[in-house]
C-alpha positions, 0 to 999 in steps of 0.5 A, spaced: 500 500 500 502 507 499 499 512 500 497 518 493 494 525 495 488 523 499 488 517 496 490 510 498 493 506 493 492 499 493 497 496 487 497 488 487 501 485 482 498 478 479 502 472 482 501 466 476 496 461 476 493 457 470 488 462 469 490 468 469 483 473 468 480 468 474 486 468 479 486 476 477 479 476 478 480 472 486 485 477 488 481 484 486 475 481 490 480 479 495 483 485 496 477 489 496 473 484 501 479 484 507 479 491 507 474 494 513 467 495 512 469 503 513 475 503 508 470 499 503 464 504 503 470 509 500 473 504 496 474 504 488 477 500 483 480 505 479 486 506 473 488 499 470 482 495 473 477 499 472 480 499 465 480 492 465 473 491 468 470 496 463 473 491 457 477 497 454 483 495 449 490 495 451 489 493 458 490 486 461 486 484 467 493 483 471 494 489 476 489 490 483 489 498 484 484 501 489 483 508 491 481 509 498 479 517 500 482 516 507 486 520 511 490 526 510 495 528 505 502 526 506 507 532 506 511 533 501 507 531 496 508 533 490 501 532 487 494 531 489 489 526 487 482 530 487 476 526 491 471 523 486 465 527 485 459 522 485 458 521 478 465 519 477 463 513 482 459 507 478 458 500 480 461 494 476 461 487 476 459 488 484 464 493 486 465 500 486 469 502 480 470 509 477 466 511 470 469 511 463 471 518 463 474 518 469 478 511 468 480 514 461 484 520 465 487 516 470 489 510 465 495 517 462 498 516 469 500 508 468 501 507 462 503 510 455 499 515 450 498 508 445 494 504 451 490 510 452 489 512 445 487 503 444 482 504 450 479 511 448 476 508 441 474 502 444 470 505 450 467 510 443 466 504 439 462 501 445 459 507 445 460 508 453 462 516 452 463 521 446 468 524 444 465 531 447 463 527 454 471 526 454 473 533 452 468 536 457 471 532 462 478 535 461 475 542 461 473 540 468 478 538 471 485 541 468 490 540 474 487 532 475 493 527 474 493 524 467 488 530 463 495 532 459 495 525 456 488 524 454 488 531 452 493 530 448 490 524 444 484 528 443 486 534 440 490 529 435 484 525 433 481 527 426 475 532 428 468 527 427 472 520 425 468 515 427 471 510 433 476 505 429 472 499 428 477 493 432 483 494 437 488 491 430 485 499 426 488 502 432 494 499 432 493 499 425 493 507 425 499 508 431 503 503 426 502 509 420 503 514 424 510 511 427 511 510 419 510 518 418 504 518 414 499 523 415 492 520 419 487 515 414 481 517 413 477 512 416 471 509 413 472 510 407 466 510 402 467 506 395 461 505 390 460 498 387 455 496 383 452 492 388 451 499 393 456 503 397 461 499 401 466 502 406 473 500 407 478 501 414 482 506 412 484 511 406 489 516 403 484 518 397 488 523 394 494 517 394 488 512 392 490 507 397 485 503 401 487 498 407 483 493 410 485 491 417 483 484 419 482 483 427 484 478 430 477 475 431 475 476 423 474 469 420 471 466 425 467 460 420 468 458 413 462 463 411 465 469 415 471 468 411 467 466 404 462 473 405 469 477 406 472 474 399 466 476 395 466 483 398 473 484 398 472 482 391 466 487 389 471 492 392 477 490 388 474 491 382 471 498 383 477 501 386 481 497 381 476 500 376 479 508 379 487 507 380 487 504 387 491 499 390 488 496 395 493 493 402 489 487 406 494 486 413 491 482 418 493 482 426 498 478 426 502 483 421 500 489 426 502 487 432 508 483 430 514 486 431 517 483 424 512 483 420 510 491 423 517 493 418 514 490 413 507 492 413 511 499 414 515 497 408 509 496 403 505 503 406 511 507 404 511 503 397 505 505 396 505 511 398 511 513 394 507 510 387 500 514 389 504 521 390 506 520 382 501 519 380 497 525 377 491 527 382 484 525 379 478 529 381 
């Protein structure tokens, strides 16, 4: 245990076992219920666990961290933790955990802008908060820990793109930004014969196309039959207009060898779209 401001922190590493969400699972509620009745009716799960028990990409269920708002800030601190208002308290799973908004700014304290950038466009694509219920909670509290980063992840976001459709599109977007190409647009709409598909992500004035396969795609024989005939209705149109068309799958994003090739094949394409002379 240590101590944060006006909060108790208590931080438990997960210790092994065969299943690693149930033994994470025992030790969260184990830690909550050997505490005192008192420190229970202040305590809430918050950061990576709250994160964890919201499903938000990025965050495995391996840390225990609750906050108790007990006692008197240690001298000498260099920062506080605010108490919680009460909207920022919500009930999840049969324990107290802070709300999407509020885990979102907390999670920039633990971990990096790309786990914070994963576990915002889930809780968007989930449609727990809104791009706009986010920004009004950084408006809100300025100063608290972990805004700055939040902060910055939204005033990057392109204005009114949509969520990312998977965690692999996410990934997908932080690998072409580590390969310095501009933000995709997402969603892109193309018109076929058969009516009006959108693709992932596209670089319209480059008439590159990609599409992001997650890890979960293809779960049976006609999910991947169903996806082959729409990738073909779609290579034919975009074929049709000077396109190229680049289909990763999640193992080439979130593979570290693979990644330098995914990269390798942005930049080629990139390097041929900006030849080509713009079409209207």
């Amino acid at each position: 245990m240590s101590r944060q401001g006006r909060w108790l922190v208590v931080d438990l590493r997960w210790s092994g076992g065969d299943d690693p969400d149930a033994q994470w699972r025992r030790e969260l509620y184990s830690a909550f219920y050997r505490c005192s009745g008192r420190q229970r009716s202040a305590m809430v799960a918050f950061r990576r666990t709250a994160a964890a028990l919201w499903g938000f990409d990025g965050v495995e269920p391996r840390v225990v961290e609750f906050a108790v708002s007990v006692g008197r800030p240690e001298p000498g601190r260099s920062h506080r933790v605010r108490a919680l208002a009460l909207e920022d308290r919500k009930d999840l799973h049969g324990l107290p955990v802070t709300s999407v908004t509020r885990t979102l700014i907390d999670l920039g304290q633990v971990v990096g802008p790309d786990v914070v950038e994963r576990a915002v466009e889930s809780a968007l694509r989930r449609r727990y908060v809104s791009v706009g219920d986010l920004s009004a909670a950084v408006s809100a509290v300025p100063s608290l820990r972990g805004t700055a980063a939040l902060r910055r992840l939204l005033a990057r976001r392109p204005p009114g793109a949509p969520a990312t459709g998977s965690d692999a599109e996410t990934l997908f977007v932080q690998l072409a930004r580590r390969t310095a190409l501009p933000e995709p647009q997402r969603q892109f709409p193309v018109p076929t014969a058969e009516g009006t598909f959108r693709i992932d992500f596209a670089w319209p004035a480059q008439r590159i196309a990609v599409e992001v396969d997650g890890a979960g795609t293809h779960a049976s024989r006609e999910a991947l039959a169903r996806d082959l005939r729409r990738q073909n209705r779609l290579m034919l149109s975009l074929a049709s207009e000077g396109w190229a068309l680049l289909r990763f799958t999640w193992d080439d994003i979130v593979n570290a060898r693979h990644a330098d090739q995914v990269s390798a094949r942005l930049r080629e394409a990139w390097a041929i779209g900006t030849r080509r002379p713009i079409r209207p």
